[in-house]
SEBA-534961 format. One record per residue (C-alpha): x, y, z; residue number from 1. Coordinates in steps of 0.02 Angstrom, whole numbers, plus 50000, padded with zeros to 5 digits. Example, Ala and Ser with C-alpha at 12.3 -4.5 7.8 and 13.67 -1.06 7.14 Angstrom:
2
SITE      u      v      w  pos
SITE  50615  49775  50390    1
SITE  50684  49947  50357    2
This chain:
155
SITE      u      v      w  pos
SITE  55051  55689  36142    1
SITE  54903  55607  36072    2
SITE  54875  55414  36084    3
SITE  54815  55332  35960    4
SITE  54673  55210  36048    5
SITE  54652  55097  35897    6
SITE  54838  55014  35907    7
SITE  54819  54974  36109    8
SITE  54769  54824  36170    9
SITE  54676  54801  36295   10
SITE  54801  54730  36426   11
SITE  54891  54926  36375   12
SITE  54719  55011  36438   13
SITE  54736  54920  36620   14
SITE  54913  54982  36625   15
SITE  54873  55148  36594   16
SITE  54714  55142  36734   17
SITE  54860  55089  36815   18
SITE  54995  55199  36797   19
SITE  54874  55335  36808   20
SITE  54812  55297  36976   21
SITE  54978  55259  37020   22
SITE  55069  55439  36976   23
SITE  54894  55523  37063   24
SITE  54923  55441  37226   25
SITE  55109  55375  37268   26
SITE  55198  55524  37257   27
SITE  55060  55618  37384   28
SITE  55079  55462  37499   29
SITE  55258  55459  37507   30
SITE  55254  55644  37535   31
SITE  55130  55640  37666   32
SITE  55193  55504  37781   33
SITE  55359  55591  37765   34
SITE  55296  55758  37830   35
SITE  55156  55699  37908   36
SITE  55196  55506  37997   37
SITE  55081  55521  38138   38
SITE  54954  55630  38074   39
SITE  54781  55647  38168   40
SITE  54702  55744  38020   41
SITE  54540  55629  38007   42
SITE  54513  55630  38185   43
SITE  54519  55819  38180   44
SITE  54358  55835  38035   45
SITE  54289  55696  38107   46
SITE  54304  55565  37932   47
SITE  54380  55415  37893   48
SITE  54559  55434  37862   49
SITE  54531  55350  37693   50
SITE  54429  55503  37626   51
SITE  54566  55612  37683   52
SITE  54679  55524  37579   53
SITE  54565  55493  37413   54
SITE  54585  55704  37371   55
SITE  54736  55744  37476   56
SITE  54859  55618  37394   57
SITE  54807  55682  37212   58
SITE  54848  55869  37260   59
SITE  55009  55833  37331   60
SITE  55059  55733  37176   61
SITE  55020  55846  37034   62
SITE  55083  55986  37134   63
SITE  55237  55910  37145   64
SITE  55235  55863  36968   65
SITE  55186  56054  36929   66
SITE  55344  56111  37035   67
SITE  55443  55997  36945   68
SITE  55378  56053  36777   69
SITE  55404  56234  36838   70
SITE  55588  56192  36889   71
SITE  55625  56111  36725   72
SITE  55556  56254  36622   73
SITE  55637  56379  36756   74
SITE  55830  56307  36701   75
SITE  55781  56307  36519   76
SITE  55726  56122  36502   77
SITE  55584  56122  36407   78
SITE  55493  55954  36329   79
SITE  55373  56022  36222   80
SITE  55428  55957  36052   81
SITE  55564  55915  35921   82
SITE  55563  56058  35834   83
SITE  55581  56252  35859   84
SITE  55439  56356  35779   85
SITE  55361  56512  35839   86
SITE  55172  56554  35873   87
SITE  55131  56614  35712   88
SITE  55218  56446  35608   89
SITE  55114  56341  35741   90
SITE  54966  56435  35684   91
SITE  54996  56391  35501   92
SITE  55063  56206  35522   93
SITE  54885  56190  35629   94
SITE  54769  56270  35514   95
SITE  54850  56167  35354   96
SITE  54818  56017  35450   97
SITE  54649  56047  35501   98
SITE  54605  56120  35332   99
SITE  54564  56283  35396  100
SITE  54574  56455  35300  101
SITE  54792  56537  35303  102
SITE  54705  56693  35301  103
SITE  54631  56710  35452  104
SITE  54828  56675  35522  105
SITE  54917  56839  35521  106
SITE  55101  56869  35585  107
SITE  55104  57013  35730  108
SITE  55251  57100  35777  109
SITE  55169  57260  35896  110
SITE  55049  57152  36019  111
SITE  55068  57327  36113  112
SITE  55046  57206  36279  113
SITE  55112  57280  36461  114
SITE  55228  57151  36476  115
SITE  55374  57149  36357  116
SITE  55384  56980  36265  117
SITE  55562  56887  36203  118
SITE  55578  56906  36005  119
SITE  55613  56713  35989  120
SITE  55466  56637  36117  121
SITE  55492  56471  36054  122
SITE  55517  56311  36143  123
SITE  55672  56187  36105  124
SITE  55722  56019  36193  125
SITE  55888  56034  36116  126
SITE  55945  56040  36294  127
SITE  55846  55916  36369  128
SITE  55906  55795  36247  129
SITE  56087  55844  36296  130
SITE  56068  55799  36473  131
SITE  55988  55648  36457  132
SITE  56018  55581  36279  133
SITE  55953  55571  36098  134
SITE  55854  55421  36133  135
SITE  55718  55531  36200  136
SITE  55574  55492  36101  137
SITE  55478  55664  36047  138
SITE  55345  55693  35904  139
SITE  55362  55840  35792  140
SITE  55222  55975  35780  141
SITE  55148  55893  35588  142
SITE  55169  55710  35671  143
SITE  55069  55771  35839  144
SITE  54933  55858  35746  145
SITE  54917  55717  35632  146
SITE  54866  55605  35777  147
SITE  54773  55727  35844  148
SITE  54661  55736  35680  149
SITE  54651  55555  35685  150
SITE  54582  55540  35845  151
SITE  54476  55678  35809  152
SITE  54394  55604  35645  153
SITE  54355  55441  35772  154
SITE  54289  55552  35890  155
């Protein structure tokens, strides 16, 4: 997802600093006074506790987060868009977008790789949005690259 900085306000940039300090470091605290409630860790390197807790909290968070991404993907619960394309018609939709030359975008059907590959490799939230409802809101792939040009041509 790309956000579109223009339409935020600034009250919407403090709750993000917000939010994203907040999904960095309370999930790794609750984990780590759970498993570890009397730990001794800072007396052990000899630092203050709070510099153990400044880079240990973040790694426990998004490692949780990556375990629950993994899980999610594991079961067939994927959230990466409202649409099912393939590789190739991602290629295309991208390079129209961007204004960039079809030709250099050709299909391949022998990659000849070691590991064998599924003929459909796409991803679909049809399944997502069964288990927890139609109200999910999701961008398609030509509403996503849009915004990402946008932001781009600010940038």
């Amino acid at each position: 997802m790309v956000i579109a900085w223009e339409e935020i306000s600034v009250i919407n940039y403090i709750r993000g600093i917000v939010f994203l300090i907040g999904i960095a470091f309370v999930p790794g605290a609750s984990i780590f006074n759970l498993l570890f409630h009397n730990s001794k860790l800072h007396e052990k390197f000899q630092i203050e506790p709070f510099f153990i807790k400044i880079w240990l909290y973040p790694i426990i968070s998004f490692a949780l987060m990556g375990s629950y991404s993994l899980i999610l993907d594991h079961v067939g619960l994927h959230t990466a868009g409202d649409c099912t394309l393939n590789r190739y018609e991602i290629a295309l939709e991208t390079a129209k977008i961007f204004n960039q030359d079809l030709n250099l975008i050709t299909p391949s059907s022998n990659l000849k790789q070691k590991a064998t590959r599924p003929k459909n490799c796409s991803l679909n939230i049809t399944k997502l949005k069964a288990l927890i409802g139609s109200e999910l809101p999701t961008l398609n792939l030509k509403e996503g690259l849009y915004r990402m040009k946008k932001v781009k041509e600010v940038l």
